[in-house]
C-alpha positions in Angstrom: 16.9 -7.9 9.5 19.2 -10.8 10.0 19.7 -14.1 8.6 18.0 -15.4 11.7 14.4 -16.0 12.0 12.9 -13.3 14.4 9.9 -13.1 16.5 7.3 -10.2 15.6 4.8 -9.0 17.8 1.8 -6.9 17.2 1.8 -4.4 20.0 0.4 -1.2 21.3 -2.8 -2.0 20.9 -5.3 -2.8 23.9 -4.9 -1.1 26.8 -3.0 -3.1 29.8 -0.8 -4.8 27.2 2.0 -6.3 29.5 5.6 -5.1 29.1 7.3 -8.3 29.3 6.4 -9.0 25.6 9.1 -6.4 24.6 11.3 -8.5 26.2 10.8 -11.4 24.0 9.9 -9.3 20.8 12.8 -9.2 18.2 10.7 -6.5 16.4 7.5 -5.1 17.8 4.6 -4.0 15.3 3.2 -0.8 16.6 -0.2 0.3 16.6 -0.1 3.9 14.7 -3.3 5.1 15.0 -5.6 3.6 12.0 -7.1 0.5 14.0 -5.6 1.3 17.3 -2.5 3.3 19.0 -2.6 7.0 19.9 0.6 9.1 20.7 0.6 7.6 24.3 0.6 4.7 23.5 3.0 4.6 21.0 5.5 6.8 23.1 5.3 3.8 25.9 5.8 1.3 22.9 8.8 2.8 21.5 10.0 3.7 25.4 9.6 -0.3 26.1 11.5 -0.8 22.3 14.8 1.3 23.6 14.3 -0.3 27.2 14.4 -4.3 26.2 16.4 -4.0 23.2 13.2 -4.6 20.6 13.0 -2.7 16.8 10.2 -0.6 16.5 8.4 -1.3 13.3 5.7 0.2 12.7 1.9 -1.7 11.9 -0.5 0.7 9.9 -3.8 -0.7 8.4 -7.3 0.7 7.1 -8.4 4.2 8.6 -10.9 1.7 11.0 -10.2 2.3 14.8 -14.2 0.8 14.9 -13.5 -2.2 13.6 -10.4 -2.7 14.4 -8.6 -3.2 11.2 -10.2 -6.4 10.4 -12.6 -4.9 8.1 -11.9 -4.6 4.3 -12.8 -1.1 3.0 -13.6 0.6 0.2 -10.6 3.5 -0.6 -8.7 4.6 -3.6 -5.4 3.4 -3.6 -4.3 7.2 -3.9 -6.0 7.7 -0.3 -4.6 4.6 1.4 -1.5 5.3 0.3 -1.9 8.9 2.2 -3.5 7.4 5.1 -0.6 5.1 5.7 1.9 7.6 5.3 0.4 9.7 7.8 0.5 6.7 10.2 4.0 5.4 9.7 4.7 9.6 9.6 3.4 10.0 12.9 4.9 6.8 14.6 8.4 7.7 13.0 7.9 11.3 14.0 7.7 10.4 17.6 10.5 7.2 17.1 12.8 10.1 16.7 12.5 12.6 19.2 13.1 9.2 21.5 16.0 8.8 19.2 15.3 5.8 18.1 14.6 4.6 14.0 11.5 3.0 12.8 12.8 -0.5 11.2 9.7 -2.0 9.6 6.4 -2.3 8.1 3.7 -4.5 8.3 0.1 -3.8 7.4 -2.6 -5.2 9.8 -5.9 -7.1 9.3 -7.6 -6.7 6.5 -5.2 -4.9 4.4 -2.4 -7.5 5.0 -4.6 -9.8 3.2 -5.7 -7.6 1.0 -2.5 -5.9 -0.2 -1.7 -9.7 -0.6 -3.9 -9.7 -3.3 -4.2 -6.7 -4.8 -1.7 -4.7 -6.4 -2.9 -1.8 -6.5 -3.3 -1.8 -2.9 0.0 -3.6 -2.4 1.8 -0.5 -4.1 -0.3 1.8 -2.1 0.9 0.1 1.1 4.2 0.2 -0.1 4.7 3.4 -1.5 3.4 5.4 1.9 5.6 3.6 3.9 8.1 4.7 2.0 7.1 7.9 1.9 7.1 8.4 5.6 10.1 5.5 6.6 12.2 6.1 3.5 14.1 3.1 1.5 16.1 1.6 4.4 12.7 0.0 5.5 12.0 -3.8 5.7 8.4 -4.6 4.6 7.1 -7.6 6.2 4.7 -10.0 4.9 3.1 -13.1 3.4 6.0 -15.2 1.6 4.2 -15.2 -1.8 1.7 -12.1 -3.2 1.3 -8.8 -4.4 3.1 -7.4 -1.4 6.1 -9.4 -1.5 5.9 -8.2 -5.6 5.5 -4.5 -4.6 7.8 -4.7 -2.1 10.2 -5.7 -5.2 9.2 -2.8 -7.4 9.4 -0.3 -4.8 13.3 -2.2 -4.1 12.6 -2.6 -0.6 14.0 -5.3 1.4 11.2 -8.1 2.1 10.6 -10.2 5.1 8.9 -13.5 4.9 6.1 -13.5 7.4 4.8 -16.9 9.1 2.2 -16.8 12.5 3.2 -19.0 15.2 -0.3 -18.7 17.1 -2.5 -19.0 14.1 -3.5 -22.2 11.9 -3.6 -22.8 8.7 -5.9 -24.4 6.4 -5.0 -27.1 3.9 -5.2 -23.9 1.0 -1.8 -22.3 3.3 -3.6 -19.6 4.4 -4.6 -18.3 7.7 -7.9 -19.9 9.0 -10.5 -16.9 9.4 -10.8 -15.5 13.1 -13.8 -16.5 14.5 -13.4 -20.4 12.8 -12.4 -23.2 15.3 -9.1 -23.7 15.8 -8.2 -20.8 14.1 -6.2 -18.9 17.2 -3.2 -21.4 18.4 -2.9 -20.8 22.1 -1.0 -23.2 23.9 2.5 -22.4 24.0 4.0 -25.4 23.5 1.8 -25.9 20.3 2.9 -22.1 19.1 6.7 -22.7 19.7 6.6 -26.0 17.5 4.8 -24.6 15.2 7.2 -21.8 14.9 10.2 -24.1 14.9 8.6 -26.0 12.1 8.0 -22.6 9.8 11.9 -21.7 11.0 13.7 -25.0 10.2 11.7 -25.8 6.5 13.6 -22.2 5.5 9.9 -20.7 4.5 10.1 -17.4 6.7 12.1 -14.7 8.1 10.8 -13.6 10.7 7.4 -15.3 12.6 4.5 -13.5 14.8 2.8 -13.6 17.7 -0.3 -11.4 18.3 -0.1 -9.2 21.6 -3.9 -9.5 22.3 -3.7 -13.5 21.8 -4.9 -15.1 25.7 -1.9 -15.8 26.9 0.6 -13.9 24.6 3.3 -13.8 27.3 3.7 -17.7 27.4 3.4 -17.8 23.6 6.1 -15.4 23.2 8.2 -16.5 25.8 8.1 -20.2 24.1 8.5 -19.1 20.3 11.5 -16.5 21.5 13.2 -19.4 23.4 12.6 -21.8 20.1 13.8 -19.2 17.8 17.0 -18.8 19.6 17.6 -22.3 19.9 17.6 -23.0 16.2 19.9 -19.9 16.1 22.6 -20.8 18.4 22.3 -24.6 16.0 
């Protein structure tokens, strides 16, 4: 990645996603099959990625299409680390007959958080992404934790995650879905708050969730307040 902050969007994963979110993706997370995404729908993703100019990264999580990723399981670090090798495999598999490369990594739900804080768990996510993406990878994540540390070990190149349509409590972390006010969703809200995380120097790269009411706006906003502090 570059020394710019870029925009990150989760993508790929509920059906009638709209395409314009490619457009004002830097990087798009894709969906590789363990909470959502199938081979259709990452062959459209990574189609849209070569069409609008976006990296494809790809965005494995727990083996939990039921519950969407947002569920904490119980697996052997030796099995995770399997399970998201098989999913970045697949995604970068199919990146490559489109002739295109799969940039990044970012776990999704539950195991971002939990590889934040667990290390075991942290290596696991590390080392299968490696396994399927090789070293040149970026691993994207919280700006402190056991993934940033893993990420370290493993000496892969680390990208300081911040959310530009989530809140945060007074603790710095996310707000849990399902609290109030924990899903930002006025634009003009999301793009300050993205400008703020940009400006203070915390992150590299900020994200906006695809499936968030009214993700286009967001996006469009954050993308234009992005490149504003950019051009300086």
């Amino acid at each position: 990645m570059s020394a710019r902050v870029l925009l990150n969007v989760d993508l790929g994963e509920v059906p009638g996603e709209p395409d314009l979110l490619y457009t004002y993706a830097h990087v798009a997370n894709i969906a590789c099959g363990g909470h959502a995404g199938d081979g259709a729908s990452m062959r459209r993703a990574v189609q849209l990625c070569r069409a609008r100019g976006a990296l494809v990264g790809a965005h494995p999580s727990y083996p939990d299409p039921d519950g969407f990723g947002r569920r904490a399981l119980a697996i052997a670090p030796e099995a995770l680390r399997a399970s998201v090798a098989e999913q970045c495999g697949r995604l970068a598999k199919i990146a490559g007959a489109m002739g295109a490369d799969v940039a990044t990594m970012k776990p999704h739900g539950a195991l971002y958080h939990a590889a934040t804080e667990q290390a075991a768990l942290a290596d696991a996510v590390v080392g299968g992404a490696a396994d399927a993406l090789g070293p040149a990878v970026v691993v994207v994540g919280p700006a402190r934790g056991e993934l940033a540390a893993a990420a370290g070990r493993a000496h892969l190149v680390y990208a300081r995650e911040g959310f530009a349509d989530r809140a945060t409590g007074a603790d710095g972390k996310l707000v849990p879905r399902g609290h109030v006010g924990a899903l930002l969703t006025d634009p003009a809200v999301c793009a300050e708050h993205a400008r703020a995380l940009a400006s203070r120097g915390d992150v590299d790269t900020v994200c906006v969730h695809g499936d968030t009411p009214g993700s286009v706006s967001i996006a469009r906003a954050v993308r234009a307040a992005l490149d504003s502090l950019a051009e300086g």
